[in-house]
N, C-alpha and C positions, 0 to 999 in steps of 0.2 A: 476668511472662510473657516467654518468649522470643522472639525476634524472628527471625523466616524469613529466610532466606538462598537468593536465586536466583544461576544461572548466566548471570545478562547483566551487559553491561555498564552503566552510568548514562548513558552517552552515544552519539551515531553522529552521522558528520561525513556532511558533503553528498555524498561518493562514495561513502558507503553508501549513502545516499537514492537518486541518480542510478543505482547497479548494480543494487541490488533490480529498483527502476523500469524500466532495462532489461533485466532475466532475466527480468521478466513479459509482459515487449513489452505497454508499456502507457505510453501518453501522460501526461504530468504531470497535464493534466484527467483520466484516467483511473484514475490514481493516488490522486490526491484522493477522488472518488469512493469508489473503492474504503478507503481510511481514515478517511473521514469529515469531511477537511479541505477547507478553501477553493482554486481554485488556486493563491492569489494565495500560500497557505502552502506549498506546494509548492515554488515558483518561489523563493520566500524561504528555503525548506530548502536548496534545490540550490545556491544565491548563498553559505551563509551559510560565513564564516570562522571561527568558531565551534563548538566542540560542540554538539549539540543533544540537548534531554532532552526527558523526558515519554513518556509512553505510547508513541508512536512507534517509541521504543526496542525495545521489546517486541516488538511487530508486526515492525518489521524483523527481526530477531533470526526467528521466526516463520515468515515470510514464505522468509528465506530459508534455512529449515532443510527447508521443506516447501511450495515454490513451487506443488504440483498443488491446495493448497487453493484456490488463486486460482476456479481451473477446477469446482471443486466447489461456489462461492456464484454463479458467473456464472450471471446471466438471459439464457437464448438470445434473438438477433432475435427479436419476434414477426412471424411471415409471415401474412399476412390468406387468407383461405380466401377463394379463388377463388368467384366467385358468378354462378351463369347465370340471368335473367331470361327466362322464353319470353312 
């Protein structure tokens, strides 16, 4: 069986992390969030000296080929419907 061949890379350092994260205008908590990660992995991305792999990879990649999807999964504020008691 042949084995699939993509156009990412294996890896992305923590200024990729950090630039994404700012081109979304989005807080590290918010960032998380939005990937599924803890912030504490976040913060640990952003820190690290290191390459960093795994899925992540992908999403970034993703993320920053096509930033409007961010906008298209967002749950607006819910605003509570004003309520008059007579």
């Amino acid at each position: 069986m042949k084995k699939t061949k993509f156009a990412f890379s294996n890896a992305v350092t923590a200024d990729d992390i950090k630039c994404i994260r700012k081109k979304l205008s989005l807080t590290q908590a918010s960032f998380a969030q939005l990937v599924n990660v803890s912030t504490k992995t976040v913060e640990r991305w952003e820190a690290e000296s290191k390459p960093i792999t795994g899925p992540i990879v992908s999403l970034v990649k993703i993320l920053n080929e096509d930033s409007q999807i961010v906008k298209e999964y967002e749950i607006p504020e819910k605003k509570e419907p004003m309520r008059l008691w007579y």
